[in-house]
C-alpha angles and dihedrals in degrees: 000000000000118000095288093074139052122195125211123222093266101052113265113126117217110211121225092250088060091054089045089051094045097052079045084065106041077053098052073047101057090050090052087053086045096050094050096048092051104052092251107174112266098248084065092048092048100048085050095055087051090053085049086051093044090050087046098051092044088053097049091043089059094032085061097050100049093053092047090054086050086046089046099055100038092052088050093046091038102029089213105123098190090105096046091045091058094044081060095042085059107046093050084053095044090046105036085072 
């Protein structure tokens, strides 16, 4: 693991890029709260909430798969699947919406 990625206790590493993404969209957010704070018109508002779901969606997409490649190899070193059977459990969960 080099700096441009940061592990969690259970194992999972965050890139760089997925850090980068997530303050992005703490940023798209903050102009929402701006906006609307400052009386901005509704059609602003509204294309920037689609720009905050776009950046969301974008995040979660390469979170999961991420998650799913890291899955992917430790199942195969280790031949135990239950990370990869939850990595699947929540997919299904996160895409079935």
């Amino acid at each position: 693991m080099d700096q441009k990625e940061s592990k969690a206790e259970h194992g999972t590493v965050y890139s760089k890029s997925v850090r980068h993404r997530i303050n992005r969209n703490l940023g798209h957010l903050a102009r929402v709260k701006k906006m609307i704070d400052e009386g901005e018109d509704f059609t602003s508002v509204m294309l920037q909430l689609a720009a905050v779901r776009s950046a969301l969606s974008s995040t979660a997409n390469e979170l999961m798969r991420g998650e799913m490649d890291q899955a992917l190899m430790e199942a195969h070193e280790s031949h135990d699947t239950q990370r990869l059977d939850n990595a699947f459990y929540t997919a299904r969960k996160y895409f079935s919406k």
